[in-house]
Structure formats: structure tokens, C-alpha cells
C-alpha positions in Angstrom: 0.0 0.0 0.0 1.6 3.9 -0.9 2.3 5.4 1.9 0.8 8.7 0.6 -2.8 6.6 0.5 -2.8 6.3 4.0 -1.8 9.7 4.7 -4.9 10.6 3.1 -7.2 8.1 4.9 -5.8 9.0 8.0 -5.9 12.9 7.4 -9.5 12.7 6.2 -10.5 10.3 8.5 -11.6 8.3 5.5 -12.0 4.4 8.0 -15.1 3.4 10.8 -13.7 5.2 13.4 -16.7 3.9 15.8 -14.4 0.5 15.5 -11.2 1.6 16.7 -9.9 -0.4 18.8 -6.8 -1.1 20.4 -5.2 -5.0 20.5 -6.8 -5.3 23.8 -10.3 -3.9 23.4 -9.9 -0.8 24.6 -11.9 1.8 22.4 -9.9 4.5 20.5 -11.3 7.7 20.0 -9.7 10.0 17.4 -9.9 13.5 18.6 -7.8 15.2 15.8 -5.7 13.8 13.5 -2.7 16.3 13.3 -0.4 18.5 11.6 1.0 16.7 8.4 4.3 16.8 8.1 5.9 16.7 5.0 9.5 17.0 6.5 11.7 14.2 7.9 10.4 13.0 10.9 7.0 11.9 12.1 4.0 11.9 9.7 1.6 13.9 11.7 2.5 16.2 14.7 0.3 17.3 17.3 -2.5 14.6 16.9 -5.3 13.5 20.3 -6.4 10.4 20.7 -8.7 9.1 23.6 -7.8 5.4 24.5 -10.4 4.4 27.5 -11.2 8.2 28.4 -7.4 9.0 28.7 -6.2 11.9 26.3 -2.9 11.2 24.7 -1.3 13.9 22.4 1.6 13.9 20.5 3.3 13.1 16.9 2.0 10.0 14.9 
């Protein structure tokens, strides 16, 4: 799979987010996807993510 596809199904959200789900169950919640980057480095920068009610933040 190009790895520019999945920058645009993540960046536009484009899967079932009401099934993400981690490898042990626990339900993901995508908050906001990010800053693309189109640098070095990591993909996306700044993205949330709820896993179980926790808010995690940080590059993708």
C-alpha cells in the first residue's frame, strides 16, 4: 500500500472510526488527526487520541 494513500485516509478520516480499537479492546477515539508533516520525521504532529477516556497527544 503507498504510503501517501494512507496519509490521506488518515488525514480525512476516510476508515469506521466507531471500531477503533486497540489489541486489547480498549476503544480509541480520534480526537484530531494532526499536523501533516511533510518534513523528515514523524507523519503527523500534534495529533489526540482518547484510549479508554485518557487523552494522549503527541506526533503520529
Amino acid at each position: 500500500m503507498n504510503e501517501s494513500f494512507l496519509y490521506f485516509i488518515w488525514q480525512n478520516r476516510l476508515f469506521n472510526e466507531t471500531e477503533c480499537r486497540a489489541l486489547t479492546g480498549e476503544t480509541i477515539e480520534i480526537i484530531h488527526t494532526g499536523i501533516r508533516n511533510a518534513a523528515s520525521g514523524p507523519d503527523f504532529f500534534d495529533a489526540r487520541i482518547r484510549i479508554n477516556g485518557v487523552l494522549w497527544a503527541g506526533n503520529v
